[in-house]
Every structure is written in structure tokens, then in C-alpha cells.
ZADO-1210 file (C-alpha; in nm, 4 decimals, padded with zeros to 6 digits):
<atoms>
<atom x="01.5114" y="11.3854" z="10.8587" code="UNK" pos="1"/>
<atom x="01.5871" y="11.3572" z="10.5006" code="UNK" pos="2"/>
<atom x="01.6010" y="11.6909" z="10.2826" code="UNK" pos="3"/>
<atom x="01.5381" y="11.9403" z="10.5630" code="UNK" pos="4"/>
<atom x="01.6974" y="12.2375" z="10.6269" code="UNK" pos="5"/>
<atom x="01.7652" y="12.1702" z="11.0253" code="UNK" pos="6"/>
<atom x="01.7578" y="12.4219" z="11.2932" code="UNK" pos="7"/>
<atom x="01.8085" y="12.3536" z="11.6395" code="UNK" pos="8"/>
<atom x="01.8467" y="12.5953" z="11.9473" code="UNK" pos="9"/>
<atom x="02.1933" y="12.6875" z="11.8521" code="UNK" pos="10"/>
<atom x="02.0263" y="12.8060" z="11.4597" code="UNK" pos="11"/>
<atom x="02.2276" y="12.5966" z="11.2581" code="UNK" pos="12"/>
<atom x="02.0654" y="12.4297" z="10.9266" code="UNK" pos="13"/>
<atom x="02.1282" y="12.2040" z="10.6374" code="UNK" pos="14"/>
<atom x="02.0132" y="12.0969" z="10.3021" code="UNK" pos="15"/>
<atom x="01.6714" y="12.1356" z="10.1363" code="UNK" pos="16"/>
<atom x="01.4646" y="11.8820" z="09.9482" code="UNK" pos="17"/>
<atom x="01.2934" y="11.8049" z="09.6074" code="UNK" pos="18"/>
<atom x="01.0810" y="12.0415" z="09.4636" code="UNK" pos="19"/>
<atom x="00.6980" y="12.0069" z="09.3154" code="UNK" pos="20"/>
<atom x="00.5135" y="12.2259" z="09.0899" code="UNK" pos="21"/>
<atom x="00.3808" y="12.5382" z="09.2620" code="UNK" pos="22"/>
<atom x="-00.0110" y="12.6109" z="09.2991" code="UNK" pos="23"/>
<atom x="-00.1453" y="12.9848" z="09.2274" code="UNK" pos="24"/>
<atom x="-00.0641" y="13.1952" z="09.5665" code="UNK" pos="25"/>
<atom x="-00.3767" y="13.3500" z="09.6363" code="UNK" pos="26"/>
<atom x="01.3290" y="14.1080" z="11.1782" code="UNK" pos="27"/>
<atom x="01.6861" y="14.0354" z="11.3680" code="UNK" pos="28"/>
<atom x="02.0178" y="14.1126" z="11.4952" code="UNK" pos="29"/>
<atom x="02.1266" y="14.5001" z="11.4742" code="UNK" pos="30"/>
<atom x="02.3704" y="14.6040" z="11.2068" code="UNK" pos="31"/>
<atom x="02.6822" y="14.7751" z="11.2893" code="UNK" pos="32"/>
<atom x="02.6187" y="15.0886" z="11.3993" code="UNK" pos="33"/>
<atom x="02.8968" y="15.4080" z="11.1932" code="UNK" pos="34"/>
<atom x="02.7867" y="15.7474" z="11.0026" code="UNK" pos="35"/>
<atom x="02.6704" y="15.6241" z="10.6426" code="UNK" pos="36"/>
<atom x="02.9603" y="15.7786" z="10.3922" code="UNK" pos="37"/>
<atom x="02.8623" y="16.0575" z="10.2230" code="UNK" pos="38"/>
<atom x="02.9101" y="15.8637" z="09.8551" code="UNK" pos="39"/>
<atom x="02.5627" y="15.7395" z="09.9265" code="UNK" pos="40"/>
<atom x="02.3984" y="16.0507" z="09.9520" code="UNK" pos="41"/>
<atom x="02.5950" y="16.2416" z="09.7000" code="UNK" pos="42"/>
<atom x="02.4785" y="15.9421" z="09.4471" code="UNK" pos="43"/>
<atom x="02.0760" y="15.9676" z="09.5032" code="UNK" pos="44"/>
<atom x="01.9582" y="16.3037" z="09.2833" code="UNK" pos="45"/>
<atom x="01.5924" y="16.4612" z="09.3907" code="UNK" pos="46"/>
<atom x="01.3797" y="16.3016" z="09.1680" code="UNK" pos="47"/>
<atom x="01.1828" y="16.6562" z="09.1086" code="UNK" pos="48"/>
<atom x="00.8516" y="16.5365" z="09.1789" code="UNK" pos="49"/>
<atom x="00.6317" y="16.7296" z="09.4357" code="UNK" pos="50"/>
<atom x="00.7612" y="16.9055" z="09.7852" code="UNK" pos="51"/>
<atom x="01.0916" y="16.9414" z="09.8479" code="UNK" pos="52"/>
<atom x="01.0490" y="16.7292" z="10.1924" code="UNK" pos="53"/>
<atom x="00.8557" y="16.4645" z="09.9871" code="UNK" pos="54"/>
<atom x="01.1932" y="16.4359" z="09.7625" code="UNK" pos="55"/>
<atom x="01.4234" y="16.3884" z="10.0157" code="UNK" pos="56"/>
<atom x="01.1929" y="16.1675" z="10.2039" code="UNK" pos="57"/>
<atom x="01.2408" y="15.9150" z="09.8806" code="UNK" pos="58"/>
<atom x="01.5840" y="15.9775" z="09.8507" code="UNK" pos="59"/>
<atom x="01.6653" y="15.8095" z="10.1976" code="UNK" pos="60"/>
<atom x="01.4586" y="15.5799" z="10.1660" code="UNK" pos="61"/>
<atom x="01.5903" y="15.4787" z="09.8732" code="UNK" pos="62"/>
<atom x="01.9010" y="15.4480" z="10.0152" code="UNK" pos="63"/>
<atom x="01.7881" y="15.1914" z="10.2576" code="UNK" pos="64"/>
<atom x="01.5875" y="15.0304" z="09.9648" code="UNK" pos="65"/>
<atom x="01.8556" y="14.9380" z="09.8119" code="UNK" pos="66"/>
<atom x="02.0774" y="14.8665" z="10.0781" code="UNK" pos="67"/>
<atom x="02.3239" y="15.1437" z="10.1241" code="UNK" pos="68"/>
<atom x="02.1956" y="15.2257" z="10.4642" code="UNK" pos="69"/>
<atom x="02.2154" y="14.9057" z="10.6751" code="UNK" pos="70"/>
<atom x="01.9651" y="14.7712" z="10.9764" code="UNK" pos="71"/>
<atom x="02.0947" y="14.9780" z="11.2823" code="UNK" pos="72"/>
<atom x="02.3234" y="15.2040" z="11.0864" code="UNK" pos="73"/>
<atom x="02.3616" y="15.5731" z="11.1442" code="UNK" pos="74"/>
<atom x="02.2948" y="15.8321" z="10.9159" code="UNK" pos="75"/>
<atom x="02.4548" y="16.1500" z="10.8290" code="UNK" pos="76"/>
<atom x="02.3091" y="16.4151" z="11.1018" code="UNK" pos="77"/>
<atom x="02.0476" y="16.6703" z="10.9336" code="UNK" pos="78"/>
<atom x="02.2599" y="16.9464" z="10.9106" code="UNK" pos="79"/>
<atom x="02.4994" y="16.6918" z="10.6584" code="UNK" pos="80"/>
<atom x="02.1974" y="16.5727" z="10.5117" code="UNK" pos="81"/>
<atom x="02.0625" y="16.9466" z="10.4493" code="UNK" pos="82"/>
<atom x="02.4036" y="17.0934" z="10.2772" code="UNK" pos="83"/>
<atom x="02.4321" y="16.7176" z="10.1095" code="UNK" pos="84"/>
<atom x="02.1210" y="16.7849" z="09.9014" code="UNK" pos="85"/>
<atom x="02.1156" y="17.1653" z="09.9129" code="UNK" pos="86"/>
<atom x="01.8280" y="17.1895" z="10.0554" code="UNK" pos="87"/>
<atom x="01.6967" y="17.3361" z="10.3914" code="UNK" pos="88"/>
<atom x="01.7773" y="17.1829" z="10.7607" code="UNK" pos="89"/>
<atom x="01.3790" y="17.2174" z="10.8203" code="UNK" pos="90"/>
<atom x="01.3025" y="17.0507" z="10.5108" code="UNK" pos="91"/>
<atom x="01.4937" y="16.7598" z="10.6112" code="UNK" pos="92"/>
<atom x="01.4138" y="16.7794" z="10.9432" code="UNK" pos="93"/>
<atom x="01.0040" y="16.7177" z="10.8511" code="UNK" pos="94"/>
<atom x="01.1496" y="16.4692" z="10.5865" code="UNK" pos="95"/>
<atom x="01.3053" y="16.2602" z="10.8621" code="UNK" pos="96"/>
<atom x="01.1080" y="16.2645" z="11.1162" code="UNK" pos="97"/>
<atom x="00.7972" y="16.1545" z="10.8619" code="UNK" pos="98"/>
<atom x="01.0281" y="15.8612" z="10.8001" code="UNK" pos="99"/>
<atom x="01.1019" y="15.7979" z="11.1861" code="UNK" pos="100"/>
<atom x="00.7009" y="15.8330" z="11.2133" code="UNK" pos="101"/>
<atom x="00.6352" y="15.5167" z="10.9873" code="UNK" pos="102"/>
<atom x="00.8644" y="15.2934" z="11.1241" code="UNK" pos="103"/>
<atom x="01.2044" y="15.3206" z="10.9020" code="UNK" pos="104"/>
<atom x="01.4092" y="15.5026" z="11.1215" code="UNK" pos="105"/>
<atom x="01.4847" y="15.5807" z="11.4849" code="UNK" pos="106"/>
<atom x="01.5910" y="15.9065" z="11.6564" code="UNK" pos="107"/>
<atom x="01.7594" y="15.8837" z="11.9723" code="UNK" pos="108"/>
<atom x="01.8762" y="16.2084" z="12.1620" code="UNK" pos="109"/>
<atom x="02.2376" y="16.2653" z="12.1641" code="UNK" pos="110"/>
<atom x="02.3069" y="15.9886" z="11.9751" code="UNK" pos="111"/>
<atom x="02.1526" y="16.0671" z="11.6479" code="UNK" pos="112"/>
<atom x="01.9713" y="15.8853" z="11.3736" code="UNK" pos="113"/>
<atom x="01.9592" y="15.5091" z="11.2834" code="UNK" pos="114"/>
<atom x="01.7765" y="15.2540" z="11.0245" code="UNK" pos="115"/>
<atom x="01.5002" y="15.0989" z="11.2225" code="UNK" pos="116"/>
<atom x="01.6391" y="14.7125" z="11.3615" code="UNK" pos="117"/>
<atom x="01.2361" y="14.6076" z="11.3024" code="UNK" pos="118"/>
<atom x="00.9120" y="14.7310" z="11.3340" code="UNK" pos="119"/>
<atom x="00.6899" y="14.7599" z="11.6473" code="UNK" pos="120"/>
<atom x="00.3758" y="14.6220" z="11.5726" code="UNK" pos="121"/>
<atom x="00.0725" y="14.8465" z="11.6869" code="UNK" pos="122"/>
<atom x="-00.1787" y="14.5794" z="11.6115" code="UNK" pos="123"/>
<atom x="-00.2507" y="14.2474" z="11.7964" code="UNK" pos="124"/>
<atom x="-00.0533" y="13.9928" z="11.5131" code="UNK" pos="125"/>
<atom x="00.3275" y="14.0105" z="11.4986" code="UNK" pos="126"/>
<atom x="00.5689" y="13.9308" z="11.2503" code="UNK" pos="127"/>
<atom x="00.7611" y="13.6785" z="11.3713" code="UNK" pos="128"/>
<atom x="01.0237" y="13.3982" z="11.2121" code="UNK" pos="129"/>
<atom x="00.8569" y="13.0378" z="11.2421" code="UNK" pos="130"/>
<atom x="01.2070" y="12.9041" z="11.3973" code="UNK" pos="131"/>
<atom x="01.1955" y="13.1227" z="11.6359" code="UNK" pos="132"/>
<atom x="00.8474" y="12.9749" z="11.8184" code="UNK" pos="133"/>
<atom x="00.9343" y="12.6909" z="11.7442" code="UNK" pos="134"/>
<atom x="01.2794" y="12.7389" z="11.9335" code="UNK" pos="135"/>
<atom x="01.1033" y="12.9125" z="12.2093" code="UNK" pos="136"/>
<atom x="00.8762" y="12.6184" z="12.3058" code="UNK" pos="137"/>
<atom x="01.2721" y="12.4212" z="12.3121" code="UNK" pos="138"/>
<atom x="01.1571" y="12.2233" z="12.0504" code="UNK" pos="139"/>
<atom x="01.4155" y="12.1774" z="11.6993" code="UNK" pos="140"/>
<atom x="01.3086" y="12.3445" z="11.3859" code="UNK" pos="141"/>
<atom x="01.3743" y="12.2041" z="11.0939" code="UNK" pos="142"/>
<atom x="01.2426" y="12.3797" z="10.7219" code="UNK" pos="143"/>
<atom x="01.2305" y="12.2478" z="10.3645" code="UNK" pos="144"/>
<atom x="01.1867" y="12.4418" z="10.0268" code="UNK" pos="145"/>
<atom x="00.9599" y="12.2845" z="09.7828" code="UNK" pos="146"/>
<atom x="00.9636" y="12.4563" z="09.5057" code="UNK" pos="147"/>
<atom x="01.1248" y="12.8046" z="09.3757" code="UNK" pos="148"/>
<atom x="01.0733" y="12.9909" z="09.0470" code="UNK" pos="149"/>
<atom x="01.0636" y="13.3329" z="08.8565" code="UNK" pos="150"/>
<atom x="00.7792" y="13.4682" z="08.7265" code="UNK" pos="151"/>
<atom x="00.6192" y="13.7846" z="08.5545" code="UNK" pos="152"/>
<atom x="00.3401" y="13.9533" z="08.7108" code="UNK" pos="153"/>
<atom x="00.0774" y="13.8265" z="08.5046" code="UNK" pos="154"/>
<atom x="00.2061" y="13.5531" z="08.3813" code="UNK" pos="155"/>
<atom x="00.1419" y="13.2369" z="08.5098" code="UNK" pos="156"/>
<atom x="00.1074" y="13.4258" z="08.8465" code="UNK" pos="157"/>
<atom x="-00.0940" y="13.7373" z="08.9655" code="UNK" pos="158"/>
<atom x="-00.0554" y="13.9782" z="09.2742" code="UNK" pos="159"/>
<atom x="-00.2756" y="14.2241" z="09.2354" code="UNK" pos="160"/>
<atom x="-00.0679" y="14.5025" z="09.3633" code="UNK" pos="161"/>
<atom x="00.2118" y="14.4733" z="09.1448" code="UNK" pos="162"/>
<atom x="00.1882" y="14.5808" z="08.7661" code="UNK" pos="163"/>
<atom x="00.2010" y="14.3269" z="08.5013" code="UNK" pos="164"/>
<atom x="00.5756" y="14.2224" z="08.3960" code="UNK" pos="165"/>
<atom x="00.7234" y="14.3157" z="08.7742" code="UNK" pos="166"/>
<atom x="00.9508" y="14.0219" z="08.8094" code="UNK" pos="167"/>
<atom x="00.8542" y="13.7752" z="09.1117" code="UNK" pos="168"/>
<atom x="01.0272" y="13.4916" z="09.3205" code="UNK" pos="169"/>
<atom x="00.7879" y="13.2178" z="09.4118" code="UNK" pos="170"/>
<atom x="00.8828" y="13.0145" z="09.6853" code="UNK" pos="171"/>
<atom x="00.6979" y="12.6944" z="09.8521" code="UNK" pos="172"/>
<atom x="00.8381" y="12.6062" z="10.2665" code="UNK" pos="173"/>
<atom x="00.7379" y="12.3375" z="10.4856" code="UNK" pos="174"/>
<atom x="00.7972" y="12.4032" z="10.8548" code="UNK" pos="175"/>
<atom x="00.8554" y="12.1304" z="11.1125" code="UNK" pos="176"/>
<atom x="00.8714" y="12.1027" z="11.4824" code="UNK" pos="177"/>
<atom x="01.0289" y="11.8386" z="11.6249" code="UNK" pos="178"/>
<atom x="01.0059" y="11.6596" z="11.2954" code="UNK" pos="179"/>
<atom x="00.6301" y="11.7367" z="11.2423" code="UNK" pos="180"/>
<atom x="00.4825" y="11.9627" z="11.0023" code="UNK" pos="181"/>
<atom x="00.3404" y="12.2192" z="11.1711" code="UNK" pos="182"/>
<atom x="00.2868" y="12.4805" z="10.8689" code="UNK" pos="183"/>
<atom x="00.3088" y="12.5462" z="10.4948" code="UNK" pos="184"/>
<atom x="00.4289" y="12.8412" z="10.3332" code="UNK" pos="185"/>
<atom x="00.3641" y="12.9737" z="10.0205" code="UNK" pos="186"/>
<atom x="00.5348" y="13.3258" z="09.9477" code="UNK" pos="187"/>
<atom x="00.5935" y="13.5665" z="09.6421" code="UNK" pos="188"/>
<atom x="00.9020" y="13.8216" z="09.6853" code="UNK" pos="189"/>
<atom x="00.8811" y="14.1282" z="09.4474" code="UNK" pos="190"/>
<atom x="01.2319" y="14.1395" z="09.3134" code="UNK" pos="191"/>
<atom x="01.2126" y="14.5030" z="09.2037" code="UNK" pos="192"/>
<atom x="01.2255" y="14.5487" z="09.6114" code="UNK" pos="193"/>
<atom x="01.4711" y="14.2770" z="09.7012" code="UNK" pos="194"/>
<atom x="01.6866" y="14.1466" z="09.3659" code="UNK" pos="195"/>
<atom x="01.9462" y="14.0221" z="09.6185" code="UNK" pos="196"/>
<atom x="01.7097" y="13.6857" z="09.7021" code="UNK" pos="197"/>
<atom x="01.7318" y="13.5826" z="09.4122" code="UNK" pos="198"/>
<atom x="02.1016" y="13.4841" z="09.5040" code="UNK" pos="199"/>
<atom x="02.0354" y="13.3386" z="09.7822" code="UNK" pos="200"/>
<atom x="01.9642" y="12.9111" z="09.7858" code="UNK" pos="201"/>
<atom x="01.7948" y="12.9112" z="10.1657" code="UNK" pos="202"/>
<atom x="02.0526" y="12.6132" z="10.2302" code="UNK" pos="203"/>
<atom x="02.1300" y="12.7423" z="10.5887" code="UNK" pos="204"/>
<atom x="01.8579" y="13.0221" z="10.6512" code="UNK" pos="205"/>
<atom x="01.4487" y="13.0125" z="10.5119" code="UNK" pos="206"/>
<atom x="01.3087" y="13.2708" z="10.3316" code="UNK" pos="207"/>
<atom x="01.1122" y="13.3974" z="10.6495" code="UNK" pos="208"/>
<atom x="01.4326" y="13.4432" z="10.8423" code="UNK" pos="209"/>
<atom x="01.6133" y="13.6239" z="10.5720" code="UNK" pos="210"/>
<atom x="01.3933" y="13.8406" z="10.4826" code="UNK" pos="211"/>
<atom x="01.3286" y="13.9648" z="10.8629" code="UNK" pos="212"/>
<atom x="01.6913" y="14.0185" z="10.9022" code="UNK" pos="213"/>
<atom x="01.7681" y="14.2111" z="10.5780" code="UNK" pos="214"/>
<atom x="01.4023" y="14.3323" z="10.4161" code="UNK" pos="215"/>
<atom x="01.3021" y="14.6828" z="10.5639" code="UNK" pos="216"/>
<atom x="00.9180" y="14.7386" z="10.5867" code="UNK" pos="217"/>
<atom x="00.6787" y="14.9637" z="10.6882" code="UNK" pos="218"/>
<atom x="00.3448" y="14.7954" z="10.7500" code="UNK" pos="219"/>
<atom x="00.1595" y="14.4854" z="10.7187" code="UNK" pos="220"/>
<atom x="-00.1938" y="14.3724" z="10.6355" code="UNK" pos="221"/>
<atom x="-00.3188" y="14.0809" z="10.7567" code="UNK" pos="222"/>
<atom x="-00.6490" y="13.8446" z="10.6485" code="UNK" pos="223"/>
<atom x="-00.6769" y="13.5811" z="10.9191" code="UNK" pos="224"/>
<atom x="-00.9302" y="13.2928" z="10.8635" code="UNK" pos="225"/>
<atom x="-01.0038" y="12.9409" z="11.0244" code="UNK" pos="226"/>
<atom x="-01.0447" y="12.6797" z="10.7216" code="UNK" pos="227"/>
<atom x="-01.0427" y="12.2615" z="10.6566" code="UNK" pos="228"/>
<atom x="-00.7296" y="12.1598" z="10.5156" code="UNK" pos="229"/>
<atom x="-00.7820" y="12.0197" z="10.1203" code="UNK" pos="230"/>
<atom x="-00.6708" y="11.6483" z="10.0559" code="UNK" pos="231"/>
<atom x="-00.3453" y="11.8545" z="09.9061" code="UNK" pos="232"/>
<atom x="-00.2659" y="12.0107" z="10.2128" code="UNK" pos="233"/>
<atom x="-00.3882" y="11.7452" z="10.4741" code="UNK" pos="234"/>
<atom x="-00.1166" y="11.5200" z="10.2731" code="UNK" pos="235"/>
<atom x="00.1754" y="11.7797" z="10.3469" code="UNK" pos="236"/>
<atom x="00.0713" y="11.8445" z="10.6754" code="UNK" pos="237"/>
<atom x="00.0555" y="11.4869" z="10.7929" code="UNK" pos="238"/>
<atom x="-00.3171" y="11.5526" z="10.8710" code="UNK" pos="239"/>
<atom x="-00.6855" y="11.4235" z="10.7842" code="UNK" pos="240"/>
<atom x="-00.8163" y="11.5718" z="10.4964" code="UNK" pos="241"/>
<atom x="-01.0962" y="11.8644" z="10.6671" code="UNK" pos="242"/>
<atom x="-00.8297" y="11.8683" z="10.9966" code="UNK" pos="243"/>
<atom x="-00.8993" y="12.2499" z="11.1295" code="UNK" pos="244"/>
<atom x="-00.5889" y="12.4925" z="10.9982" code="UNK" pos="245"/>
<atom x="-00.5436" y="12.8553" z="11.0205" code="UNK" pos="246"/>
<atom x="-00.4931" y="13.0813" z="10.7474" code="UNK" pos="247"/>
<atom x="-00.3109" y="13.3593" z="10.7436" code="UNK" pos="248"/>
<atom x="-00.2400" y="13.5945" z="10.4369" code="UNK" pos="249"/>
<atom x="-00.0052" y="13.8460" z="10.4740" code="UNK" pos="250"/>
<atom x="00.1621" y="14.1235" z="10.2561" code="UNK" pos="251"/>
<atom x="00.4237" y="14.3354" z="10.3475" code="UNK" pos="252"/>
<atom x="00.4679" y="14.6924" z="10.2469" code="UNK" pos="253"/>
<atom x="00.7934" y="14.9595" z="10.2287" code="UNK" pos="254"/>
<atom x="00.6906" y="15.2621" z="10.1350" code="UNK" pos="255"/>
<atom x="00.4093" y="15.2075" z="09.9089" code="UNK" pos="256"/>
<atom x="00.5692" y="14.9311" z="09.7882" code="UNK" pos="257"/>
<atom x="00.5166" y="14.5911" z="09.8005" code="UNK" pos="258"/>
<atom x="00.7318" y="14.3422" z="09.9372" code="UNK" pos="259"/>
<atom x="00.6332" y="14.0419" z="10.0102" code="UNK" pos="260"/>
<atom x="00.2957" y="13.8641" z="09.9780" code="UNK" pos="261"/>
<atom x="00.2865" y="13.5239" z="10.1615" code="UNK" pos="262"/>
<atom x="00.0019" y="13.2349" z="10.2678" code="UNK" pos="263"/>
<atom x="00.0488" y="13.0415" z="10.5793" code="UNK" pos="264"/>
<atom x="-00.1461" y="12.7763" z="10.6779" code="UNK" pos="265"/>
<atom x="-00.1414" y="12.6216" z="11.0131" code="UNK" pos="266"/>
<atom x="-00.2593" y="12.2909" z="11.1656" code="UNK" pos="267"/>
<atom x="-00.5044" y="12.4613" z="11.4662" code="UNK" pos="268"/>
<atom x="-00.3488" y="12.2077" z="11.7265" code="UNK" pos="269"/>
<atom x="-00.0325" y="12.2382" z="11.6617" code="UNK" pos="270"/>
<atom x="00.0341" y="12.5758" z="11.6599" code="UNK" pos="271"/>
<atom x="-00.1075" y="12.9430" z="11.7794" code="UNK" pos="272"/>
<atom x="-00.0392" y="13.3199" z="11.7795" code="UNK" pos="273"/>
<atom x="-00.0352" y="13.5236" z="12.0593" code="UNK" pos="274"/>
<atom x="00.0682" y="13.9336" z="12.0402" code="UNK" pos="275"/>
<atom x="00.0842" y="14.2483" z="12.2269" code="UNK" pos="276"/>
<atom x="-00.0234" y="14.5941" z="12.1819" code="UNK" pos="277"/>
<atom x="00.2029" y="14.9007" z="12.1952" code="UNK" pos="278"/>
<atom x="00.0939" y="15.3050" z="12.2679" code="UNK" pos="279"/>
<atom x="00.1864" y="15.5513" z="11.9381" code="UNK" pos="280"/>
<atom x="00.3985" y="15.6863" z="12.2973" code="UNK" pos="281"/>
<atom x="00.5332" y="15.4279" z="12.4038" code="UNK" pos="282"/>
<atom x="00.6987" y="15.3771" z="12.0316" code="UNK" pos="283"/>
<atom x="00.7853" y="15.7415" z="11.9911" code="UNK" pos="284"/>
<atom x="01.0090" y="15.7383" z="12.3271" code="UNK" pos="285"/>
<atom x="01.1532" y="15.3863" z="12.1770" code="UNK" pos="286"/>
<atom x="01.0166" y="15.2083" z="12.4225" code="UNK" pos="287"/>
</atoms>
């Protein structure tokens, strides 16, 4: 198929096809695992404001914010951590463990502390990368970007969570299965959070992918509606105009922070979510 980004069970893709003017808008393999150096500790200063526990709780996070702490990396143990910032072993002890509460990192005994791989969804709707249902049902996925531009909040564009002037990457996906379109993606990226996309052309990987395998977050909200598709989207969908889609808006969160804010909608027969429930236990042991 012409100007689509192909993926097939073995996850290669190519190309990407013409782009059209946007409309308004409304996680992966583990890292190699080694003990953070301390350079990107030492390089983080408390930024003063509130608790001590609430400081160093940014601090880290921070770290992994920007990249410095990878997916399944190891950090420095607490005692490191403690004489690193000059601060007590309790206070980053309840610092930590707040962090391992929300989803960013995981303790395991004996073997220390690591940036969370992904997060375990405690709700019925997962996050999961398009390709890879599409894969799983052994059919070939192939993706094409639309469209792709920079905005300021406010400008042109508006998500309400962000303040006006935060810069913003808009990007517009098609996603096919077995050569049918199957679902249309629109998607804002704050770059405050992620700068690195901008860099990247989605040639090989989409946007949904890349940011599941590289984008840490903490939790999701979801607004899930049935709707008729427009005469717009009926025409990108290969569908009648009124066809029965789903609608999914989703933004994604890190801590406080906004990540991502992205509109899906589905044709209803040719695709469906399904999802599982996990105990706060069962996550705590890592299970």
C-alpha cells in the first residue's frame, strides 16, 4: 500500500504519506538494567519547596523526566541516594517508596530499585500500542502520518491543562489492518515533557509505539463514547457516513504533568477492547 508505514509480525515499517491540514483535537521492551552514575544525582539540586521527602521525590523523578534514568534501570540504593542529597535515609526511604506507590518505580527485595518497564493498569481499559492487536489477531499492521505540526498552547490549538504558550506537537495517524482502516488518531504531545519527539520522523515506529517504549507515566483518564462517524471521518475510514465508531479520549499524566492528550476513533466492527483488573496486592508484590 502506497505511503504507509508497514508493520508486519516481525515489526518492521516503512515510509509515511502526504499530509492534510489538521482539525482542532478536542509501554515495551526493558532497558538495560546497571546502578544510574552518580553524575545524575549530583546534577539535580532540591528545589526548596515544601518537605524534604516532597523534594527529593521531584528530584528523581526528574531524573527519569528527562531521561537520565532509563525504563528498567537501577538506581542508586537509598543509603547513596540519602548521603547524595544530604538528606536522611528515612526521608528518602518515604520519598521512594511514594514514587514506587504511583507507578514510576519498582522495588524488588535483594535486588534493589528500578524505573518502572510500564504501568499496571488498575482499571478495566489498557494502554496498549494499536500494532500490537492488530499483530495479535496475525493480521499485518500497517500506519500512516497525516499531518504533523508545532503549536502554542493557545494558539491555533487548546488543551486545557496546559498553560498558554507550552509548546505542542500535533500529530494526525491512520491505522490499518490488513490494509483496512481500522482507526484514526489524532494526538497532541506536550514537548515541555518529551522535547526528544520532536526529532523523531515516525518513518519506522508510530507515535503510539514510541511513546510506550520511551514516555514514563503515571495515570490515565479515559472518556469512552459510542458515536456516528462525520462524512470527514466515514471518508478516512473507508466507511458510510453515520457507520457506528468508538471514541476514545485519552490523556496521559507523569506526575502532575501532562503528557499526552490523544482522540481515537474506531470503526465498532472492526475493532474492540477488552482489559483486566489487577488487586493494589497483587501490584505491590509485582505480580
Amino acid at each position: 500500500m502506497q505511503g504507509l508505514a508497514r508493520q508486519g509480525l516481525t515489526g518492521q515499517n516503512r515510509g509515511n504519506g502526504p499530509a492534510s491540514p489538521p482539525e482542532h483535537p478536542l509501554q515495551a521492551g526493558p532497558a538495560q538494567v546497571g546502578v544510574a552514575p552518580d553524575s545524575t544525582v549530583k546534577d539535580s539540586a532540591l528545589d526548596g519547596r515544601g518537605p524534604l521527602f516532597d523534594q527529593i521525590k521531584r528530584a528523581v523523578a526528574g531524573q527519569i523526566l528527562r531521561g537520565r534514568w532509563q525504563a528498567g534501570q537501577r538506581l542508586p540504593n537509598e543509603a547513596e541516594l540519602s548521603s547524595l542529597y544530604g538528606v536522611s535515609r528515612q526521608t528518602v526511604h518515604k520519598a521512594i517508596a511514594l514514587l514506587a506507590r504511583e507507578g514510576f518505580l519498582v522495588r524488588r527485595r535483594r535486588a534493589g530499585t528500578f524505573v518502572a518497564t510500564g504501568r499496571r493498569d488498575r482499571f478495566a481499559l489498557p494502554i496498549e500500542d494499536i500494532g500490537d492487536v492488530v499483530a495479535r489477531d496475525g493480521r499485518v499492521y500497517e500506519f500512516r502520518i497525516r499531518d504533523r505540526r508545532i503549536f502554542r498552547n493557545g494558539e491555533g490549538i487548546r488543551w486545557p491543562d496546559l498553560p498558554d504558550g507550552t509548546p505542542i506537537l500535533t500529530l494526525e495517524c491512520l491505522h490499518f489492518s490488513d490494509g483496512t482502516p481500522i482507526q484514526h488518531e489524532r494526538r497532541l504531545v506536550n514537548l515541555d515533557v518529551v522535547p526528544e519527539v520532536v526529532d523523531e520522523s515516525f518513518d519506522v515506529v508510530a507515535p503510539s509505539r514510541w511513546l510506550v517504549d520511551r514516555v514514563p507515566w503515571s495515570s490515565a483518564d479515559h472518556t469512552v463514547r459510542a458515536v456516528n462517524a462525520t462524512a470527514e471521518m466515514a471518508a478516512l475510514l473507508g466507511v458510510e457516513a453515520g457507520a457506528a465508531c468508538l471514541s476514545i479520549r485519552r490523556q496521559t499524566m507523569h506526575l502532575s504533568r501532562p503528557v499526552t492528550l490523544v482522540h481515537f476513533l474506531s470503526v465498532g466492527d472492526r475493532f474492540s477492547l477488552s482489559g483486566s483488573s489487577i488487586t493494589d496486592s497483587a501490584t505491590e508484590l509485582n505480580l
